[in-house]
PAVEX-783984 format. One line per 10 residues: number of its first residue (from 1); their letters; for each residue x, y, z of C-alpha. Coordinates in pm, 1 decimal. Layout:
# residues N
NUM = a = X/Y/Z; ... .
# end
This chain:
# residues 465
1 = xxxxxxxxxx = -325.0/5591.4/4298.1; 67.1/5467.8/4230.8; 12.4/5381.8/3823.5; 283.0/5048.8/3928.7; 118.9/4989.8/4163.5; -216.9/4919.6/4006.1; 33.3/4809.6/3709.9; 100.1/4529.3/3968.6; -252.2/4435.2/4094.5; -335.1/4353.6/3701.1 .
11 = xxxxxxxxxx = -69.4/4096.8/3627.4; -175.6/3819.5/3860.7; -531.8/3867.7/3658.2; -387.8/3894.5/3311.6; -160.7/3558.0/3424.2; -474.0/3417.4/3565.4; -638.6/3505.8/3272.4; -385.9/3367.2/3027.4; -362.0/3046.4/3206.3; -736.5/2953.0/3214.0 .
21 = xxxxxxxxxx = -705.6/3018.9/2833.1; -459.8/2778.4/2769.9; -599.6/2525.5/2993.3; -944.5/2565.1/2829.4; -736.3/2536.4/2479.7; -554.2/2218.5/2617.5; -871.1/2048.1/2681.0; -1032.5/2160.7/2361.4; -763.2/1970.8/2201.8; -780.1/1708.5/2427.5 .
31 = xxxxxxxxxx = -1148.5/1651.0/2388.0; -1088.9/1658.2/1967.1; -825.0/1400.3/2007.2; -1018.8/1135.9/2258.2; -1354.2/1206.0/1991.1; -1165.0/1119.0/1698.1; -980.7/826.1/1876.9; -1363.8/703.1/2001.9; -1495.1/750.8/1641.7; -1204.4/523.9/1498.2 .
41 = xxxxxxxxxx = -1223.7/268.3/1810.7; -1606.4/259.0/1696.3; -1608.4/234.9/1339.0; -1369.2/-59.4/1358.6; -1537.9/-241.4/1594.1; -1859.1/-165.7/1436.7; -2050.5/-459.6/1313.9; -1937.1/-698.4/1513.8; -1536.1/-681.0/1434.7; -1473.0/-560.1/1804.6 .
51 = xxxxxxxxxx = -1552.2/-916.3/1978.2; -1380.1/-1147.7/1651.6; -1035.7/-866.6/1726.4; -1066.5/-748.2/1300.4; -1098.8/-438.5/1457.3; -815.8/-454.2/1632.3; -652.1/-518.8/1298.0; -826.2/-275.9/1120.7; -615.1/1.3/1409.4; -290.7/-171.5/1361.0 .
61 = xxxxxxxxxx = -341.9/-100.1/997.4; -353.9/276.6/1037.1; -69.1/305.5/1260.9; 141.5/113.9/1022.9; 37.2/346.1/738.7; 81.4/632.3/925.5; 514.4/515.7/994.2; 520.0/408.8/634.0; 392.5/716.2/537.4; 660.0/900.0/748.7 .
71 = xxxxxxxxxx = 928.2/695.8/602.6; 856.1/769.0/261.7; 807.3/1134.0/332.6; 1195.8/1166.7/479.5; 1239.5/911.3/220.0; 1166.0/1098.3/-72.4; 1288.2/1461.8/74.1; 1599.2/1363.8/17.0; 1632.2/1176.1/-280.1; 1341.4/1352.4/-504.2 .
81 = xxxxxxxxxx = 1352.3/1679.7/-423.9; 1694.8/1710.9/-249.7; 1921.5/1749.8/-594.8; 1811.3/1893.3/-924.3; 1641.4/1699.9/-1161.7; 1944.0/1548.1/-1391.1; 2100.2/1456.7/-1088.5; 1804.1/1303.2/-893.4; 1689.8/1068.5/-1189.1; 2020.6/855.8/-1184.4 .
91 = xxxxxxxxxx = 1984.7/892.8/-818.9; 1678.3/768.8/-779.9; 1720.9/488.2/-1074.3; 2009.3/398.9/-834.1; 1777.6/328.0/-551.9; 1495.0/156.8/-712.1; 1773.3/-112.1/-840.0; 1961.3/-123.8/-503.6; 1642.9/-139.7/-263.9; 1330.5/-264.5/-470.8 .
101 = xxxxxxxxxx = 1529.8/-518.9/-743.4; 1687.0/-666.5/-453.9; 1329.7/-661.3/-255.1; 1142.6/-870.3/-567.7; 1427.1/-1120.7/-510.0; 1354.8/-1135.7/-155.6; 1002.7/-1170.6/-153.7; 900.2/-1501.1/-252.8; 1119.4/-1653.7/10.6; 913.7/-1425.4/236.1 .
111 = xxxxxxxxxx = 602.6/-1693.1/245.2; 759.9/-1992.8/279.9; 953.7/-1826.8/575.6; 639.6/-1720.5/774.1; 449.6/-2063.7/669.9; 767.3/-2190.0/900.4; 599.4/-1966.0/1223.9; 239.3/-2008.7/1144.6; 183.9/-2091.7/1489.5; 358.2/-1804.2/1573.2 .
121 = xxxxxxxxxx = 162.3/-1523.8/1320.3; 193.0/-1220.9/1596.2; 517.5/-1320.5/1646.2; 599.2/-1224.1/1288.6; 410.2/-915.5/1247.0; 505.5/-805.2/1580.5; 923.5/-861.9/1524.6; 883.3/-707.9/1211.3; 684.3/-405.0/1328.9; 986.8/-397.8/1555.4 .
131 = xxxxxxxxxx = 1249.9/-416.2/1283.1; 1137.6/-141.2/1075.0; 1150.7/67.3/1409.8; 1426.1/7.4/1475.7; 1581.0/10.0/1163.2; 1384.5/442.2/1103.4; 1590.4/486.1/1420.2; 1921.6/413.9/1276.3; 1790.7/607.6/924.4; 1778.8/881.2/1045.3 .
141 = xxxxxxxxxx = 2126.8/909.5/1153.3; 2186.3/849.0/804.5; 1976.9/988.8/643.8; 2143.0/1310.8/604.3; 2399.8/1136.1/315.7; 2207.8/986.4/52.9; 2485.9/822.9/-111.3; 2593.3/624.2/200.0; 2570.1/242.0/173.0; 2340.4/220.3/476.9 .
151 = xxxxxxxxxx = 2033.1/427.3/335.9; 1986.7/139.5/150.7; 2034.3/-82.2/323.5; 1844.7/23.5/591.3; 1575.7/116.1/345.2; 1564.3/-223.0/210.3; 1534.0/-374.5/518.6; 1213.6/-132.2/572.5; 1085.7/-247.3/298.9; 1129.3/-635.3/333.5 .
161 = xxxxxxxxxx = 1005.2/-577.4/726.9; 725.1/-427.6/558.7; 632.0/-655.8/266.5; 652.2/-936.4/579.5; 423.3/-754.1/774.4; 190.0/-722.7/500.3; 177.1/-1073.4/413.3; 106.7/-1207.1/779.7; -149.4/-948.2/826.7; -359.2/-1020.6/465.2 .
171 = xxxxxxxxxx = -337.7/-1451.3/618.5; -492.1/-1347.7/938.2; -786.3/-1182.5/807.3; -984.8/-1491.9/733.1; -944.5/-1601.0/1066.0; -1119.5/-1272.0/1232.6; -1431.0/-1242.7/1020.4; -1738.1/-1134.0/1212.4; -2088.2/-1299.7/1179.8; -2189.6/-1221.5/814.3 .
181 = xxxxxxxxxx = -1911.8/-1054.4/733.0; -1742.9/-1086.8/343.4; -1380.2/-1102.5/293.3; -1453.5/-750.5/67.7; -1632.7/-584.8/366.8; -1315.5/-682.5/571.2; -1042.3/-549.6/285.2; -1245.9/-238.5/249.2; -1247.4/-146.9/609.2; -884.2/-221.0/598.0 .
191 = xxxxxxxxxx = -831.4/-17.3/336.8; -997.0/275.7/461.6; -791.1/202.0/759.3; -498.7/231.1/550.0; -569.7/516.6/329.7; -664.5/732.5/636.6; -307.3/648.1/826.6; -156.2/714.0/451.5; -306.2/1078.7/489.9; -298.0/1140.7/864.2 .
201 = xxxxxxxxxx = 115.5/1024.1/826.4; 154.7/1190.6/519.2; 46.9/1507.4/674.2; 250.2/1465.4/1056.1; 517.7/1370.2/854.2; 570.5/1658.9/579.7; 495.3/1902.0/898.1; 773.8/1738.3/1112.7; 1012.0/1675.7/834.6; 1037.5/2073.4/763.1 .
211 = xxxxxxxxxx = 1252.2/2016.1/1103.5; 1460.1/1740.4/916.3; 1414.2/1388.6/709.8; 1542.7/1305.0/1018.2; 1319.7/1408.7/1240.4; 1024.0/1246.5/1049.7; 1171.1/899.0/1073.4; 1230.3/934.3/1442.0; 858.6/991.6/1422.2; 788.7/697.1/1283.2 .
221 = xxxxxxxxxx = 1026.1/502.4/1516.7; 761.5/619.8/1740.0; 499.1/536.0/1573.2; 611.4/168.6/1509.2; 653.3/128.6/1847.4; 285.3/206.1/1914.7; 199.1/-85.6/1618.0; 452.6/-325.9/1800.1; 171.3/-282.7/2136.1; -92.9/-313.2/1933.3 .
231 = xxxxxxxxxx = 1.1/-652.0/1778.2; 112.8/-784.4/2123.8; -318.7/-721.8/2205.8; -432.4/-899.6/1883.9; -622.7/-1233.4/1978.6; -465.2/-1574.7/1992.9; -715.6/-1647.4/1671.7; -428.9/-1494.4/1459.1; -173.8/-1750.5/1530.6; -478.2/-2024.6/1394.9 .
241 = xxxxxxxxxx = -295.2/-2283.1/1176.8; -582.1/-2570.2/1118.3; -474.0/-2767.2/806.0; -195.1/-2503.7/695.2; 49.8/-2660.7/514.1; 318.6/-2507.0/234.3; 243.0/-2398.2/-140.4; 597.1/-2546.5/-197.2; 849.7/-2420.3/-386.5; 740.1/-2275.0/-723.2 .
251 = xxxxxxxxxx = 434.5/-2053.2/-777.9; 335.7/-2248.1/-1122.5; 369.0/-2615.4/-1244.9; 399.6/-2693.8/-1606.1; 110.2/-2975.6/-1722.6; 344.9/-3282.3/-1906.5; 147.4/-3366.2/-2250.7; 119.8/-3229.9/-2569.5; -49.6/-2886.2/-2501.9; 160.3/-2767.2/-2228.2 .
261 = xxxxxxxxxx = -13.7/-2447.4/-2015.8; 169.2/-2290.6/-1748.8; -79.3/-2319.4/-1474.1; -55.3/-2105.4/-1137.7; -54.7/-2342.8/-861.4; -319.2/-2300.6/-583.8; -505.8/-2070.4/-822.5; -872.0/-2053.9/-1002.9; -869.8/-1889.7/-1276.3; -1079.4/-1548.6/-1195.3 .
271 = xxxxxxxxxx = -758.5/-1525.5/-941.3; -544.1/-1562.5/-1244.1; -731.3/-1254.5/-1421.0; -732.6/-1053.5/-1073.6; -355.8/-1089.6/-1072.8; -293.6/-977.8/-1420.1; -508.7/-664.6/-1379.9; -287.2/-616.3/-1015.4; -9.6/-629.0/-1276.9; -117.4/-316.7/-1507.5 .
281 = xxxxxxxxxx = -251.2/-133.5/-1226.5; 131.0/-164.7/-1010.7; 270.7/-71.8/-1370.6; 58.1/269.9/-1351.1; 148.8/317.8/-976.9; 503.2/305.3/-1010.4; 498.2/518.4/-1388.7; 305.7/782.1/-1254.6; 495.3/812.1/-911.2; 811.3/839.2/-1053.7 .
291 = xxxxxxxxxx = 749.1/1032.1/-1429.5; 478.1/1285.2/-1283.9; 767.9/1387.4/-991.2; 1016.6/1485.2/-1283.7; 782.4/1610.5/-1513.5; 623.3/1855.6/-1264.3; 1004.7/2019.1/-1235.7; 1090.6/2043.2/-1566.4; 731.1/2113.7/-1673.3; 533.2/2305.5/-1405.1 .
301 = xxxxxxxxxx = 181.0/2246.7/-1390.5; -5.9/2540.3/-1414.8; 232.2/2784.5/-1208.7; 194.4/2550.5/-932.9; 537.8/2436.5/-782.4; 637.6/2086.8/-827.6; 573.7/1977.8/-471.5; 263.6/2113.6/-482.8; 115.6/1977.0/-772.3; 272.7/1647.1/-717.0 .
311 = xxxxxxxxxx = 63.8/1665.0/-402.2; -258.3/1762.0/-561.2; -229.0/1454.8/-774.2; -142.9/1254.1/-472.9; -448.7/1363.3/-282.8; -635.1/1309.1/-599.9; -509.4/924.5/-598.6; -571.6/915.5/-254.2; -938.0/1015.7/-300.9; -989.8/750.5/-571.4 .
321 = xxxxxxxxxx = -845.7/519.7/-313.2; -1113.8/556.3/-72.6; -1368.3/587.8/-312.9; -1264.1/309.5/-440.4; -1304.6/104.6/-84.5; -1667.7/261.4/-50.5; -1762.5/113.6/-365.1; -1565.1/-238.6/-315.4; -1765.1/-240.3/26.9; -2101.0/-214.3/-162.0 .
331 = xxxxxxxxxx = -2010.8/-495.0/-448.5; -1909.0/-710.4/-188.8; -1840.6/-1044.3/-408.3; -1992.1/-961.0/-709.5; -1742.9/-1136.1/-973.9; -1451.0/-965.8/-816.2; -1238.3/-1040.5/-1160.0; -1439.5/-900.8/-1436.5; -1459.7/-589.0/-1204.4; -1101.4/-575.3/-1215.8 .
341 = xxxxxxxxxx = -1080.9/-610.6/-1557.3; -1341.4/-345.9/-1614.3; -1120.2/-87.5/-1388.5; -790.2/-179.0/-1561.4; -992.7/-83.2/-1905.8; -1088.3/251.3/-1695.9; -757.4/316.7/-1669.3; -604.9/242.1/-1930.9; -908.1/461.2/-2088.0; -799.7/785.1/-1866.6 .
351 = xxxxxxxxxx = -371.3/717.2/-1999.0; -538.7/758.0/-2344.9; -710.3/1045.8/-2254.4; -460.9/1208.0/-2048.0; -174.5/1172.2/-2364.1; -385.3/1333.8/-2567.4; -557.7/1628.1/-2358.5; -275.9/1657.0/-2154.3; -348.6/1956.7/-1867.2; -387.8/2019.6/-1546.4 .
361 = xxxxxxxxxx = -742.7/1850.5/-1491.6; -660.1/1577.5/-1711.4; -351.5/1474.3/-1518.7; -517.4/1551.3/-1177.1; -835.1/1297.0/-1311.4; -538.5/1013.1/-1406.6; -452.8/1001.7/-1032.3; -809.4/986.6/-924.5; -829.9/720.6/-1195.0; -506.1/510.6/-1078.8 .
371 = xxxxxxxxxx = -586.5/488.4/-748.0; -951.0/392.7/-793.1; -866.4/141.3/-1018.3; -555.1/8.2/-801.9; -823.5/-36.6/-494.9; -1032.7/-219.9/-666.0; -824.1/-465.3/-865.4; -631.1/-475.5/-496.9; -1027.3/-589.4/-303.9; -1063.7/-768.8/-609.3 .
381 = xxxxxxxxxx = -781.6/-990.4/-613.8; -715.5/-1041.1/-246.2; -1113.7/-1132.6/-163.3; -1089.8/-1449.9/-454.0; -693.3/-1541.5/-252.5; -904.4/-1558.4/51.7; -1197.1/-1766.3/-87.2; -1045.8/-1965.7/-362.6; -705.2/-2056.1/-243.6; -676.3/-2300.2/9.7 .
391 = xxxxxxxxxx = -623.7/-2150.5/405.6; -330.0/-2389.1/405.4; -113.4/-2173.8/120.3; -244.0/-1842.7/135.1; 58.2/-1693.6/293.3; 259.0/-1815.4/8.1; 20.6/-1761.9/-244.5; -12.5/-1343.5/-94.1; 384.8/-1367.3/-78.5; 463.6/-1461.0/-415.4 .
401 = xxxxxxxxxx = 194.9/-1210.7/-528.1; 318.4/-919.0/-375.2; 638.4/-997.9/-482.1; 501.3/-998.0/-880.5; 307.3/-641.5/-850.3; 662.9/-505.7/-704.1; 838.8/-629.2/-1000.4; 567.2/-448.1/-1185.9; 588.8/-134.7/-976.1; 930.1/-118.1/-1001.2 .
411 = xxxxxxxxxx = 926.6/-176.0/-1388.1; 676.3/96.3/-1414.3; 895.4/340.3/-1174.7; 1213.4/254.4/-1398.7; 991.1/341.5/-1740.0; 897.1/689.7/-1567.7; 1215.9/751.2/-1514.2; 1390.4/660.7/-1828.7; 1126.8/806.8/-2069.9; 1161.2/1140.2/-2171.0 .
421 = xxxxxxxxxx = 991.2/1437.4/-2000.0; 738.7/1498.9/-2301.9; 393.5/1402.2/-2113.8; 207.6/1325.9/-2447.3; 468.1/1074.0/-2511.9; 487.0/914.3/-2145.6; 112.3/850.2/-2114.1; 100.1/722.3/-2445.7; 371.7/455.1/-2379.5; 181.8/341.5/-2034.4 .
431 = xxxxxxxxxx = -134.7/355.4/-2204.2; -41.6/112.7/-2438.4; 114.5/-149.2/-2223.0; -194.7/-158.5/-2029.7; -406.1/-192.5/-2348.4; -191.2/-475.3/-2363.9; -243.7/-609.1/-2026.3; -574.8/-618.1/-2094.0; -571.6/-793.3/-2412.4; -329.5/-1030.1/-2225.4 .
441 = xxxxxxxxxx = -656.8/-1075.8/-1972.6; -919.5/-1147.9/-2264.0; -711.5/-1396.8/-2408.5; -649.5/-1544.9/-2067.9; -1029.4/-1503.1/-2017.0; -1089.6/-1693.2/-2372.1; -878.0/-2017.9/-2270.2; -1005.7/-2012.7/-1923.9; -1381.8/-2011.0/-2030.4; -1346.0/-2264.9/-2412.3 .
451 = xxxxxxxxxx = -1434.8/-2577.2/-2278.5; -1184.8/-2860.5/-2301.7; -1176.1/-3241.7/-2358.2; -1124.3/-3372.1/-2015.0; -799.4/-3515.5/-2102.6; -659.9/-3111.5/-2184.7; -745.2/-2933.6/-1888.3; -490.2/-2925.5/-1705.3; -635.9/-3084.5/-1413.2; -496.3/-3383.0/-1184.7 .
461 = xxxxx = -756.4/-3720.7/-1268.6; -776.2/-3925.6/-991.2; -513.6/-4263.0/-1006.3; -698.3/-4542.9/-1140.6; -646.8/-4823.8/-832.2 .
# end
């Protein structure tokens, strides 16, 4: 028998052969992809969030997290870990002043803006959505000079696209809640929603960006494109504005008499505490981001390389994060502030710790710490927003917020970077300003609680007639 011959009558079967393996491969894939779609179509329309559309929220959610996550991947590719480490810190003290400064002035005019288009909440989140995809688009053309003007500016505008999207999102909740559903139960599916994009984006996006920053923010112009559909199908129940009216222009009035307390406007007072305990666990956030991402160059952990263990303590945080959801989930509203309070002492606890046993396990328990902690002073604070302030000024109220725990991020990222690379000294530093927080809270806590004359508490008396 002719040997090419025969050599001939096998290819067609070898081809044949090939080709039903990668069809049979394809649809493997395929079938993964439509499970894990079903499973996340079904969790977030389980308990009755499918018919209210919160679950339809709850998916808008991850696909945002999964662009911002892509953003801040290219994001910090270039600026982090694209020059060495004396050059990157004024770098990167050049961007937090030029994008996140500017951003805290921004932000409280971002509420009284979107109470303007109440009737028009989609509208808002949906524009925006568009915004920062259009604006990852034009990044990465840019992207590839970090000292040009329009990184940040374009990164700014991210970011205020963002913070807007954020606040219209956290004012529709409230008006989706399913049968027997708690505010909590909704933040903590949200949450999860938003730690899983965080991941899933985090991962795309470090994959794709070994192409080029660039190529991981045209990713997430695709991906914001995807959110912009999604927030065209959320129901008409978003755009709700029954009694909404404005918080006006300040975020705290000052009481005219002889004891004179600055009062937050709009606000109980287990809000107040939530927010202060927001405020040391941003400071953390933005300390460790910034100090741990030096330190790890200068200082290796282990003989890890800095990339790597800055994403070991990442995925630490990140587990704290959703641990932190499970467990908000199960408290539902059990005194949401003296559970913040309690986690802000946890962490500030673990800073001590870590200063003085710094190591690998140590620092790699802080980030579990931080981001447990941040969760659930985050469920904390925004379930009493939702419940104690009125529907009419929550937008502002979540506006003005945000716009404090940036501040404190950003104050937190500037202190990581300006302290020297000696951990024992950096942890000690943050662990005493949140000591201090906290004694800031039980003092708050004190006044709040002493019970007054009714002429000194602050309160409006109705006008005798």
């Amino acid at each position: 028998m002719d040997p090419d011959r025969a050599s001939d009558d096998h290819r067609p079967r070898v081809g044949h052969a090939l080709g039903a393996g990668a069809r049979g491969i394809g649809r493997g894939i395929g079938h993964g992809v439509t499970g894990g779609l079903r499973k996340i179509v079904d969790y977030s329309d389980s308990g009755g969030a499918g018919p209210t559309g919160l679950g339809k929220l709850v998916r808008l959610e991850f696909t945002d997290s999964v662009g911002d996550a892509a953003v801040t991947i290219a994001l910090a590719g270039t600026i982090f870990f694209g020059t060495p480490t004396d050059e990157a810190r004024p770098e990167v003290a050049r961007f937090l002043a030029m994008t996140m400064v500017p951003l805290a002035i921004l932000a409280p005019l971002i509420g009284p803006f979107l109470d303007r288009f109440r009737y028009g909440r989609r509208w808002a989140i949906g524009i925006s959505t568009a915004l920062r995809a259009f604006l990852s688009w034009v990044l990465a053309g840019v992207v590839s000079d970090p000292g040009s003007v329009w990184v940040f500016v374009c990164a700014l505008g991210v970011l205020v696209a963002n913070k807007a999207n954020t606040v219209s999102r956290a004012a529709a909740v409230p008006r989706l809640l399913p049968e027997g559903f708690t505010l909590v139960n909704a933040n903590s599916r949200l949450s999860m929603a938003n730690v899983a994009g965080l991941a899933v984006g985090g991962v795309l996006g470090g994959v794709i960006s070994r192409l080029g920053p660039e190529w991981a923010l045209r990713f997430a112009f695709v991906v914001f494109l995807v959110a912009v559909v999604q927030t065209i199908l959320l129901p008409a129940q978003v755009d709700s504005t029954k009694g909404e009216r404005s918080a006006g222009a300040v975020f705290w009035r000052r009481k005219n008499g002889p004891n004179d307390q600055r009062r937050f406007r709009n606000m109980t007072a287990p809000t107040q505490l939530a927010l202060l305990a927001n405020l040391g666990a941003k400071l953390m956030g933005g300390f460790l981001t910034f100090f741990l991402a030096f330190l790890f160059r200068e200082h290796p952990l282990g003989n890890l390389p800095a990339l790597v263990a800055l994403a070991i303590v990442v995925a630490a945080s990140g587990a704290g994060n959703a641990i932190g959801t499970v467990i908000g989930n199960l408290l539902k509203d059990k005194r949401p502030e003296l559970i913040a309070l309690i986690f802000l002492g946890v962490d500030a606890a673990m800073a001590v710790v870590t200063a003085i046993f710094y190591g690998a396990p140590t620092v790699i328990a802080m980030g579990f710490v931080a981001g447990l902690s941040t969760q659930m002073v985050k469920l904390g604070y925004n379930a009493l927003v939702q419940r104690d302030v009125a529907d009419e000024v929550q937008t502002s109220v979540f506006a003005r917020s945000e716009a404090v725990f940036q501040m404190c991020w950003v104050a937190g990222g500037f202190l990581g970077i300006a302290l020297p690379l000696i951990p024992h000294l950096g942890f000690a530093v943050v662990a005493g300003l949140l000591l201090a927080v906290a004694v800031l809270i039980m003092i708050h806590w004190v006044r709040t609680h002493r019970p007054q004359p009714i002429g000194e508490t602050g309160l409006e008396s109705p006008q005798e007639g």
